[in-house]
C-alpha positions as CSV (number, residue, x, y, z in Angstrom):
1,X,111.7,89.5,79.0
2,X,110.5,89.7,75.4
3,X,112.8,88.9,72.8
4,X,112.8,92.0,70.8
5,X,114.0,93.4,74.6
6,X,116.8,91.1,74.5
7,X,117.9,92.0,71.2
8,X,118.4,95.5,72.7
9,X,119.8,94.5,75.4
10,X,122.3,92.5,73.7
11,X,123.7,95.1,71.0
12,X,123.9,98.0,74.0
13,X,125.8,95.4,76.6
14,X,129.2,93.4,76.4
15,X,130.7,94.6,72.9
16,X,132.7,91.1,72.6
17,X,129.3,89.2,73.2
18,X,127.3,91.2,71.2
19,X,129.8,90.7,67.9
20,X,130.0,87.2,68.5
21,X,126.2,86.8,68.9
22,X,125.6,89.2,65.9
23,X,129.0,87.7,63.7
24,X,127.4,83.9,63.9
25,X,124.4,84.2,62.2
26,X,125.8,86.7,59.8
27,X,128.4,84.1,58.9
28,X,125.6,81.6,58.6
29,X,124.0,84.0,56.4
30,X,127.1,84.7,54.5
31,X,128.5,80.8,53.9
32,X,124.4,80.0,52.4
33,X,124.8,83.2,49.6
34,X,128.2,81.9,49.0
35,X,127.7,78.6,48.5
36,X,124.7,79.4,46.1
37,X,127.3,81.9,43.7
38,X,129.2,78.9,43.8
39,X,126.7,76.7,42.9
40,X,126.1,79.3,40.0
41,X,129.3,79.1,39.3
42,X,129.9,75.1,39.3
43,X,126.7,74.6,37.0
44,X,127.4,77.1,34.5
45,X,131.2,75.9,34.6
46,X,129.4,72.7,32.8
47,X,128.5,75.2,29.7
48,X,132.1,75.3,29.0
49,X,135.0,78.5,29.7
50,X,133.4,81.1,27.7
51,X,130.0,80.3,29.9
52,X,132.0,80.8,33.3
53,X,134.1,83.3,31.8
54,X,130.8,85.4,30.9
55,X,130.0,85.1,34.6
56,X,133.3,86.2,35.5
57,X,132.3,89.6,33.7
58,X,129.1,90.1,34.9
59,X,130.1,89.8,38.9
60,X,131.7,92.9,38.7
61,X,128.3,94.6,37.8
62,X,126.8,92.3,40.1
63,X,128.8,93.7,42.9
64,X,127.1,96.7,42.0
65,X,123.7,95.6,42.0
66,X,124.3,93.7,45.4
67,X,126.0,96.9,46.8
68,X,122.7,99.2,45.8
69,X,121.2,97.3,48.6
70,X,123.9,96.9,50.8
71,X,124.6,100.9,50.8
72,X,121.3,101.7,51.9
73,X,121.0,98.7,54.0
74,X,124.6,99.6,55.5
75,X,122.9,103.5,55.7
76,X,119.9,102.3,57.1
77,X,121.9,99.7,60.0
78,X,124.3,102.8,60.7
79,X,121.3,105.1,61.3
80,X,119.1,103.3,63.2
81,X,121.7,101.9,65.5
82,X,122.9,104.9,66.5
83,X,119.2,106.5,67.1
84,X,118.5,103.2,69.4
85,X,122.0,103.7,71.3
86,X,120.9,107.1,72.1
87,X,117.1,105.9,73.2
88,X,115.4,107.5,70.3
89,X,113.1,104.7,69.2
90,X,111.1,107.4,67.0
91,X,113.7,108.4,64.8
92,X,114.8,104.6,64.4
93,X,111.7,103.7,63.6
94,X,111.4,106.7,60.6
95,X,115.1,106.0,59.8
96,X,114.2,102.4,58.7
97,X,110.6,103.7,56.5
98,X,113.6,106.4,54.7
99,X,115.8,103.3,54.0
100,X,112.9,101.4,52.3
101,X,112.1,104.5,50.5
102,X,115.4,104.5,49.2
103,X,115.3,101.2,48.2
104,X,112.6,102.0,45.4
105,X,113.7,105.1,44.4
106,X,117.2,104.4,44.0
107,X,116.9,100.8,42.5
108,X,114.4,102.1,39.4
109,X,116.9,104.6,38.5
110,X,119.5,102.2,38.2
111,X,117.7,99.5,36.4
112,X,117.0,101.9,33.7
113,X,120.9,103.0,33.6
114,X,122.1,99.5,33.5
115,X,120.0,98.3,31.1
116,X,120.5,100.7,28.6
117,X,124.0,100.9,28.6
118,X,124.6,97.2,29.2
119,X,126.0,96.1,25.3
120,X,128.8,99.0,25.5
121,X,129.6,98.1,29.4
122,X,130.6,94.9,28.6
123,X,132.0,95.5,25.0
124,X,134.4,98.0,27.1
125,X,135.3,95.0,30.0
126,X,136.5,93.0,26.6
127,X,133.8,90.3,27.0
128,X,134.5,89.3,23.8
129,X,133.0,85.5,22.3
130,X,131.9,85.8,25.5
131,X,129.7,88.8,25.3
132,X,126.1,86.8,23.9
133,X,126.3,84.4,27.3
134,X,126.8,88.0,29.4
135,X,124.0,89.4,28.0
136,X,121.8,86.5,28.2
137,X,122.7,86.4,31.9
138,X,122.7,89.9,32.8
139,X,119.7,91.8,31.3
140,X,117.6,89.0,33.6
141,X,119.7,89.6,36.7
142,X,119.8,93.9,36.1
143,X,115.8,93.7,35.1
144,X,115.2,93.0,38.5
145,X,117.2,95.2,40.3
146,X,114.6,95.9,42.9
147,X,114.4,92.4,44.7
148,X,118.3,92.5,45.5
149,X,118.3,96.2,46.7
150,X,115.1,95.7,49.0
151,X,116.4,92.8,50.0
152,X,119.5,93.7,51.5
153,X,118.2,96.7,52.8
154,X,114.9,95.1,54.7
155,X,117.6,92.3,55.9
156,X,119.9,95.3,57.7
157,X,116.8,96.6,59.2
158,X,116.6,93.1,61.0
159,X,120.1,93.2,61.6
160,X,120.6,96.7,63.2
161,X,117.5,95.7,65.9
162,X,120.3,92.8,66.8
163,X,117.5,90.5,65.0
164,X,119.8,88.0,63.4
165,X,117.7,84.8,63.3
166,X,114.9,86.4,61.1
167,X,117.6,87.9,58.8
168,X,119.4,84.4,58.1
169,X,116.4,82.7,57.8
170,X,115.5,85.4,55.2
171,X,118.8,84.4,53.1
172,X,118.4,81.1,53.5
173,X,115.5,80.7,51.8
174,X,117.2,82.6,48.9
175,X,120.2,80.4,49.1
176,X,118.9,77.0,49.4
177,X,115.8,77.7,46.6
178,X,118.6,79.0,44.3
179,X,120.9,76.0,45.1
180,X,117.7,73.9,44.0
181,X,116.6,75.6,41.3
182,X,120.0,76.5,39.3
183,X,120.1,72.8,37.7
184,X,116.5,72.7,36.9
185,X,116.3,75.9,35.0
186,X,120.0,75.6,33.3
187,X,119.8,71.7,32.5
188,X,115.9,70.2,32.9
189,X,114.6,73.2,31.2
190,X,117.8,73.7,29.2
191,X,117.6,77.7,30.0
192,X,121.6,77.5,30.0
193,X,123.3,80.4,31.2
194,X,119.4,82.3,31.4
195,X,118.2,79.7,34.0
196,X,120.6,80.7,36.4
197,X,119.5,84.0,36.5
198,X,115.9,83.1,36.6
199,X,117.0,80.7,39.6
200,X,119.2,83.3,41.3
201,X,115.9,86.1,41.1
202,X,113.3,83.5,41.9
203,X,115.1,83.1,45.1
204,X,115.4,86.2,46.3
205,X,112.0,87.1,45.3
206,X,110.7,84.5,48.2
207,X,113.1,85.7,50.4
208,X,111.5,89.4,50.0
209,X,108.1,88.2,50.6
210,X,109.2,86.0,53.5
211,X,110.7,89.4,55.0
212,X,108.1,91.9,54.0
213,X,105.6,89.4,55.9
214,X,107.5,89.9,59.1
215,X,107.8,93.6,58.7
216,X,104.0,94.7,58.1
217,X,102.1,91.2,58.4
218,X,103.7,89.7,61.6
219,X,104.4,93.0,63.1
220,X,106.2,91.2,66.3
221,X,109.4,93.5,65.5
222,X,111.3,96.2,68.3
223,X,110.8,98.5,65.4
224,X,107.3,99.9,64.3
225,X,107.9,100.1,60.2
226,X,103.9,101.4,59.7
227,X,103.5,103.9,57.4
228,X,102.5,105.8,60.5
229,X,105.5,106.5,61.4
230,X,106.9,107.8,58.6
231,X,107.8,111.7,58.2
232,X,109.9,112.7,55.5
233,X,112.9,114.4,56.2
234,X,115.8,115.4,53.6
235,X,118.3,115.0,56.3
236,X,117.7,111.8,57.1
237,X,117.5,110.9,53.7
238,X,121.2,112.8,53.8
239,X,122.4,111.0,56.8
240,X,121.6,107.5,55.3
241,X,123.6,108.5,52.3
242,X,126.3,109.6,54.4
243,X,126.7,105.9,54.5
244,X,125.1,104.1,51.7
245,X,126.7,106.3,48.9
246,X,130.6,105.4,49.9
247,X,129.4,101.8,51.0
248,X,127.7,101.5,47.6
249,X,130.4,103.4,45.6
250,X,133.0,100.6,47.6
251,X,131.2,97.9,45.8
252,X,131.9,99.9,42.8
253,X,135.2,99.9,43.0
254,X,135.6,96.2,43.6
255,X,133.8,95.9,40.6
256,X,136.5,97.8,39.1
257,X,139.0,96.5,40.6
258,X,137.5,92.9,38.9
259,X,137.5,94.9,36.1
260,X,141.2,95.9,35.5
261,X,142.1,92.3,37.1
262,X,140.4,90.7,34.3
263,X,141.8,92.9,31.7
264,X,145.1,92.2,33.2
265,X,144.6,88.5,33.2
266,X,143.7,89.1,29.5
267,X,146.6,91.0,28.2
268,X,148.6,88.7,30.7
269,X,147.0,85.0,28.9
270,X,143.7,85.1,27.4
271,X,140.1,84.8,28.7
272,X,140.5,81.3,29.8
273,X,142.9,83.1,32.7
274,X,139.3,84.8,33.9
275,X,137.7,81.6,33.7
276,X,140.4,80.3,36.2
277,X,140.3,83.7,38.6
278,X,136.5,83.5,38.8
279,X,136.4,80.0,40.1
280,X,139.3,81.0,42.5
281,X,137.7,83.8,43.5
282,X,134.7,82.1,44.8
283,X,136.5,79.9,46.8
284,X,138.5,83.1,48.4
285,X,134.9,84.7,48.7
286,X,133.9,81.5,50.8
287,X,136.6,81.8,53.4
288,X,135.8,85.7,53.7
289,X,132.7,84.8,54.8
290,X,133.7,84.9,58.8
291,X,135.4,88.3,58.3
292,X,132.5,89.2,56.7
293,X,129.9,88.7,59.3
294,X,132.4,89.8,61.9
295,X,132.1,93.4,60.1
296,X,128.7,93.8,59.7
297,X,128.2,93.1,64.0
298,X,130.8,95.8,64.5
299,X,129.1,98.1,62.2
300,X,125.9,97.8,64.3
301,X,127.8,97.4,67.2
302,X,130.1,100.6,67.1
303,X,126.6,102.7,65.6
304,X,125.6,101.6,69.2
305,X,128.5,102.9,71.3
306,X,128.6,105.9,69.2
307,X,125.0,107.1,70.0
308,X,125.4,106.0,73.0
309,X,128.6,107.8,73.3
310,X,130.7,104.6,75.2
311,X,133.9,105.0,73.5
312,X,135.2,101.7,75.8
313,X,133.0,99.9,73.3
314,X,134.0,101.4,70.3
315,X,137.3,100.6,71.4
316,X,136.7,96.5,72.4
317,X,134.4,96.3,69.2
318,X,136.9,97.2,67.3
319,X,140.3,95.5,68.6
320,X,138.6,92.2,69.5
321,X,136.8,92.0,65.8
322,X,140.5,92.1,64.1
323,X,142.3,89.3,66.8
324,X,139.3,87.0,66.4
325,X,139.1,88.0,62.4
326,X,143.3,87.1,62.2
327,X,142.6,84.1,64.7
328,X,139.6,82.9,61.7
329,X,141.8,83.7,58.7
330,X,145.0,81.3,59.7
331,X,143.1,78.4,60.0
332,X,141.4,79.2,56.3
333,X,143.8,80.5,54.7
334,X,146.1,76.9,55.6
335,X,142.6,74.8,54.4
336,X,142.6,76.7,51.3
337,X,146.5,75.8,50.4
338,X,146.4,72.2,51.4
339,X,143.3,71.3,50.0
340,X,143.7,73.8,47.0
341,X,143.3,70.5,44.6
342,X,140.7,68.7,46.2
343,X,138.7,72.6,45.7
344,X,139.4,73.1,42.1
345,X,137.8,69.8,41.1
346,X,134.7,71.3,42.0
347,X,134.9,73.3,39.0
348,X,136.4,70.8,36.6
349,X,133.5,68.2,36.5
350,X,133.1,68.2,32.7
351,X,135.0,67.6,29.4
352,X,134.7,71.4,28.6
353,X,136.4,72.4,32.2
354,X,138.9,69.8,32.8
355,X,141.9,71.3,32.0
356,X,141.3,74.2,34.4
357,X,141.4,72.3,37.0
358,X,145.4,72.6,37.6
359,X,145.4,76.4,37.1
360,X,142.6,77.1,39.8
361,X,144.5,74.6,42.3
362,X,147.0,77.1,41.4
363,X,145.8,80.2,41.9
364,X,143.8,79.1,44.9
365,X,147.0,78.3,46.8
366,X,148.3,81.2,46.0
367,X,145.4,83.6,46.6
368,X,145.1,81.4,50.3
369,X,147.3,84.5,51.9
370,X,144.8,87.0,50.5
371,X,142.0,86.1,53.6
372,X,145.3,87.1,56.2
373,X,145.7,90.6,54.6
374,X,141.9,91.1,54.7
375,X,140.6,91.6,58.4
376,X,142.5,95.0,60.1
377,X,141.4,96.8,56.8
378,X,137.8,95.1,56.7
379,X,136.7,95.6,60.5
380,X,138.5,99.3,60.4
381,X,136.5,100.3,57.6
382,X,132.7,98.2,59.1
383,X,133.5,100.8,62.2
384,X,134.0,103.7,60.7
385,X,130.7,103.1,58.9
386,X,128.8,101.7,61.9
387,X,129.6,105.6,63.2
388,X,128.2,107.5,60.5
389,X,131.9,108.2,58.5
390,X,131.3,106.4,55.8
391,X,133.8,108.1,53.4
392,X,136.5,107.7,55.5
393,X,135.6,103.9,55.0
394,X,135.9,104.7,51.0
395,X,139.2,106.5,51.5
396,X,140.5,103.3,52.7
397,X,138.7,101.2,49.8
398,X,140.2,103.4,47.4
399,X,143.6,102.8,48.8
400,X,143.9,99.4,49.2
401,X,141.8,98.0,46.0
402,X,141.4,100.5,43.6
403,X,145.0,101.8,43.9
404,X,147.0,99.4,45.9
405,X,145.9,96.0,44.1
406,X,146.1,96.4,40.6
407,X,148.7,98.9,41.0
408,X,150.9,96.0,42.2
409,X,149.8,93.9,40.4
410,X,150.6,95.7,37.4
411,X,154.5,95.6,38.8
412,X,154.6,91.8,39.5
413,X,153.3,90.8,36.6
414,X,154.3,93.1,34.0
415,X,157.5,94.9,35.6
416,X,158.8,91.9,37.6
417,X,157.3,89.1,34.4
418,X,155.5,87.4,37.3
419,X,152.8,86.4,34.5
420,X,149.6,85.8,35.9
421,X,151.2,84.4,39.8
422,X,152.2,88.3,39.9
423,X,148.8,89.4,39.6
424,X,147.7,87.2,42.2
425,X,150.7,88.3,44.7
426,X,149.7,91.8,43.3
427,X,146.5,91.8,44.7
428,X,146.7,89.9,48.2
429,X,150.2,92.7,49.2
430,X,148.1,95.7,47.8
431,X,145.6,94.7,50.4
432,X,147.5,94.3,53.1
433,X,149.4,97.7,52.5
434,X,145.9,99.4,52.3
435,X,144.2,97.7,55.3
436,X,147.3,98.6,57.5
437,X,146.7,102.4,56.5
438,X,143.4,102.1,57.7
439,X,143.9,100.4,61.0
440,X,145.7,102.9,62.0
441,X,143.5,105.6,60.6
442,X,140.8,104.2,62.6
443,X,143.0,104.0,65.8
444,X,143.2,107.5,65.8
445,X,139.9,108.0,65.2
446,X,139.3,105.7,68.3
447,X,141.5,108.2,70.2
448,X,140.2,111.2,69.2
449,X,136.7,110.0,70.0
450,X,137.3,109.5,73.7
451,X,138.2,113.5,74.2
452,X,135.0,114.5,72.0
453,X,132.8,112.0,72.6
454,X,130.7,114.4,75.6
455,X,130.9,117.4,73.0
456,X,129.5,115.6,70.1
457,X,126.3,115.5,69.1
458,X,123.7,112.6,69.4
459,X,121.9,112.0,66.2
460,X,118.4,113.6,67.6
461,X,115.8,114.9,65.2
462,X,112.3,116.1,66.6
């Protein structure tokens, strides 16, 4: 049996095999892009604080720029997913063209937006003596907005055809170039700050053509992405967006949530504090990657059983993603606090870091319970966009980081004169609070679906 059949067959079979077979990879995938932010992060941390302070700014916006692609991408998965769970190979096939399409249109708006408005943006995030080493990061990054939203979005496609090997081979090449190149450009060529954005788009620039190869050169793929097989339709550009616009708007508001953290962590200490919550951050970002690749199989994985209209898988996908995602994040989140120390050095290498070395041990041991609050919110919301709901999936964003997070962490630090530890404790119970609502939310959903699922409709389009 051909391997594109296989594929198939594995994403419409056994739920629990198909997430763990789809999750692997992803994590693979996931732990490479990481460890290459790190890498930015650990090279420009020799520039000094206000360097990896300036950093810590710009990943909010970053977010953004990585979420473009990863709404359309998450749009795209959703879609075609659910068109191959109900056998229409057509419509999957035209659903992947409109999420390409997408892609361009979308990302050339955006470039123009962001790089317009890009002084005042981060004049208003209180950049401050940092702002010059923000700019001179960001207008490189944002003036190639394209190659990040195509390549999240061509790396779905691969991903929602239960094609995982191409797709982490894909990011890969973008995390170990970028893992080369970012001390070449910032120190050989003395770029500073610029030469890890020139490493960081370099990257991903292969990694597009490495895709893009595969998709009309190769041509070995289940789906047929020629331009044959394109026909414009509003509605699917409408059901992609159904997806793509809360997934991309979540990204936004984790950017704002980094947003108000930062500005808390300013009022609460100074801009050194950011400096110290970026670097701890990254670490928390590395142990999310499992929980992380566990949601994007359930999203393709429930798009599946909903076309297909199994609710039994819905139901497994989802229960056995959050026990194996709580299973994942004990054994992390304990790594994390006893090697908290041994982590922060990474970041303290230099003269100019040293003495944040002790306050990122810190806030990494804290922050260690932040990965066990994470995964019945996470795979709740990954299923209820893997369905097509994507705003219910917002709803629950909204909650739990927008609102929850900094609300409480407001309280702890400012109410209960926590300082900076209440900020921390602020955000991990915020998301805890917010993923609980959405479990539950999404077991209802699950319920509900098993009565209706014969009367709905199967996404068909002639």
């Amino acid at each position: 049996m051909p391997k594109k059949s296989k594929n198939i067959e594995m994403i419409t079979g056994d739920p629990k095999k198909a997430i763990v077979r789809l999750a692997l990879p992803m994590m693979l995938s996931m732990l490479l892009i990481m460890l290459y932010n790190i890498a930015d992060s650990i090279w420009v941390a020799g520039l000094g604080a206000d360097a990896l302070a300036a950093v810590g700014f710009i990943t909010p916006l970053f977010m953004v720029l990585v979420g473009l692609g990863n709404g359309i991408g998450a749009g795209a998965n959703s879609l075609i997913a659910r068109f191959i769970g109900a056998g229409n190979i057509k419509q999957a096939n035209n659903a992947g063209l409109h999420g390409i399409l997408l892609a361009v249109v979308v990302s050339l708006i955006f470039t123009i937006i962001i790089e317009t408005f890009m002084v005042p943006i981060l004049q208003m995030m209180g950049a401050g003596s940092t702002i010059q080493y923000a700019m001179d990061y960001s207008y490189i990054i944002f003036g190639f907005l394209f190659i990040f939203v195509y390549s999240g979005v061509a790396s779905a496609i691969f991903r929602s055809e239960g094609d995982m090997r191409r797709a982490t081979i894909a990011i890969a090449v973008t995390a170990v170039m970028n893992i080369i190149l970012d001390p070449v450009f910032i120190y050989v060529l003395n770029f500073g700050i610029a030469g890890a954005a020139w490493a960081t788009v370099i990257s991903a620039t292969l990694s597009c053509l490495v895709m893009s190869y595969w998709i009309w050169g190769k041509k070995d793929m289940f789906l047929d992405l020629t331009p044959k097989n394109f026909n414009y339709s509003t509605k699917m550009i409408t059901d992609n967006l159904q997806v793509a616009i809360p997934s991309t708007l979540e990204s936004l508001v984790f950017s704002i949530l980094a947003i108000i953290i930062n500005s808390l962590l300013v009022l609460a200490a100074d801009t050194t504090a950011v400096a110290v919550y970026t670097a701890s951050m990254r670490i928390v970002q590395l142990s999310m990657i499992p929980l992380i690749g566990l949601g994007t199989a359930v999203l393709t994985v429930a798009g599946v059983a909903y076309g297909a209209r199994n609710y039994t898988n819905l139901k497994t996908a989802h229960s056995y993603s959050i026990k194996l995602g709580f299973a994942i994040s004990i054994l992390l989140g304990a790594i994390m606090f006893i090697f908290s120390a041994q982590l922060a050095a990474m970041f303290s290498y230099t003269e100019a870091s040293a003495q944040l070395s002790p306050q990122i041990a810190h806030a990494i041991s804290v922050l260690s319970i932040f990965v066990l609050a994470i995964p019945h919110g996470m795979m709740s919301s990954m299923l209820f966009q893997g369905v097509g709901k994507g705003f219910y999936s917002l709803l629950i964003t909204l909650l739990r980081s927008l609102i929850l997070e900094s609300v409480f962490a407001y309280i702890f630090c400012f109410i209960f004169g926590w300082g900076v530890t209440g900020i921390y404790a602020g955000v991990v119970f915020g998301c805890f609070v917010g993923g609980t609502v959405g479990y539950i939310w999404a077991k209802i959903f699950i319920s509900r679906f098993k009565k209706f699922a014969k009367k709905e409709t199967i996404p068909q389009e002639s």
